[in-house]
N, C-alpha and C positions, 0 to 999 in steps of 0.2 A: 605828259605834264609832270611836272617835278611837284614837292612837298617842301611847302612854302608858308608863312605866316597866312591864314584865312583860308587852307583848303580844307578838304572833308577828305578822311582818310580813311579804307576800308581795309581791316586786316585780318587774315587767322593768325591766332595764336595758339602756344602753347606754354601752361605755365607748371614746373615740375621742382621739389626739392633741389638743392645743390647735388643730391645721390642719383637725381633722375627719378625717384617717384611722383606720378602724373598728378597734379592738384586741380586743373582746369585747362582746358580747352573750347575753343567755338570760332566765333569772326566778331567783329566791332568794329565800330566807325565813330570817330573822331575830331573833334576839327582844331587841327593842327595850328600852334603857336599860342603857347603858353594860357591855354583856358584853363590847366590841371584836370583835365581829361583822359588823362592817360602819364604812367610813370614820369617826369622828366628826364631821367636818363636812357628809356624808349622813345622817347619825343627826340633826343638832339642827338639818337642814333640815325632815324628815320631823316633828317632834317637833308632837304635838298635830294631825296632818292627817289624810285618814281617803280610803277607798276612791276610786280617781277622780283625786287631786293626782298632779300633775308636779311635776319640778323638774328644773332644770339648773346644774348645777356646775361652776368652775373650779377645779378640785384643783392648788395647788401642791404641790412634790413631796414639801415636810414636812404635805400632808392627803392625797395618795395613798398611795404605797409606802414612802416615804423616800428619802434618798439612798444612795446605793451606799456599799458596805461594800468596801475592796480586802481586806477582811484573809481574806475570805470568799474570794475569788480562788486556787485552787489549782492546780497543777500535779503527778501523781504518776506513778510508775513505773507501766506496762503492765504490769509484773508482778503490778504489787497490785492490778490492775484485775477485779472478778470478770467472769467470760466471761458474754456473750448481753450486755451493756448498750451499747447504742449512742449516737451524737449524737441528743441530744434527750429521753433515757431520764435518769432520776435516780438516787441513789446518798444512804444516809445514814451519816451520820458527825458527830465529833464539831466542832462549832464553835468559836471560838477560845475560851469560856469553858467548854468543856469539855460542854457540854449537846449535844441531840443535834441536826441539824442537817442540812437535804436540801440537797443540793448537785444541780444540773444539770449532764449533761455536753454541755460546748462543743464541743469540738474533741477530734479524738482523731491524732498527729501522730506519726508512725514510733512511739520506744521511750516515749513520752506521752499522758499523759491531762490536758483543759485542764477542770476543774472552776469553777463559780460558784454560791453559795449565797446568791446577790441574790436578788429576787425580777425575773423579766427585764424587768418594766419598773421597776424600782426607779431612782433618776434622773431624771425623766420625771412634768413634770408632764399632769395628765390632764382631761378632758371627761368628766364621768358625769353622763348624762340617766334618769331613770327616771320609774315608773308605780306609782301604789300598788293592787294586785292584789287584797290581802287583809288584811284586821285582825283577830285574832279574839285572845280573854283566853289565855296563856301556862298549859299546864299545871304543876302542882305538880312532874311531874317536868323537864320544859322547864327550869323556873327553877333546880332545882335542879343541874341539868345543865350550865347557861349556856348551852346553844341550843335550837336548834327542831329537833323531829323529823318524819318523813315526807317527804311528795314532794318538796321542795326543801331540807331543809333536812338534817341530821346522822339516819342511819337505822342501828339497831343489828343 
């Protein structure tokens, strides 16, 4: 089966600096044609290939993450900090347009807390190599859903 608008797509990747140092790897599954499930410039590399194809990509930073947002950038009082969340733990709140918004905690510095609601490689163009693992037809609720469920992919 080919990769096609509504299928479910299972892949390993790999994702690495432009220099080749490794940032993530694993597998993931997909459901292919334009849900924003996955890069679109990985998507309309994949588009029409079928179990078996590779491909490798140069992702500039407006077809990976994007570029960094400073407005995302926060700094708040330890007081308003809820207890047990450490450097490296996340935190949700409201975005600059008021939606809702996970924020990472940076740094955490005497009466301070350094907040970032980038994505951490956001800035950063990327290297993504993959495998295509699985193709199979998108179920009725899948599509209706906009992704894939089970082992790699969104499980309820």
């Amino acid at each position: 089966m080919n990769i096609t608008k509504d299928t479910a797509v299972t892949i390993t990747y790999k994702v690495t600096t432009p220099q080749g140092k490794p940032l993530d790897s694993g597998s993931l599954s997909y459901l292919h044609g334009g849900y924003d499930n996955i890069f679109p410039k990985v998507e309309a590399a994949l588009e029409g290939q079928a179990v078996g194809f590779s491909a490798a990509l140069d992702l500039a930073v407006e077809d990976a993450f994007g570029a960094r947002d400073e407005s995302l950038v926060r700094t708040i009082p330890k007081a308003e900090f809820p207890p047990g969340v450490k450097v490296g733990g996340q935190l949700q709140g409201a975005g600059a347009d008021g939606q809702p918004q996970v924020f990472n905690v940076v740094k955490i510095k005497g009466p301070e807390v350094h907040l970032d609601g980038n994505h951490p490689l956001a800035g950063q163009a990327l290297k993504f190599s993959c495998k295509v693992t699985e193709v199979r037809a998108a179920s009725a609720e899948e599509i209706a859903h906009r992704h894939v469920h089970g082992a790699h992919g969104h499980q309820h």
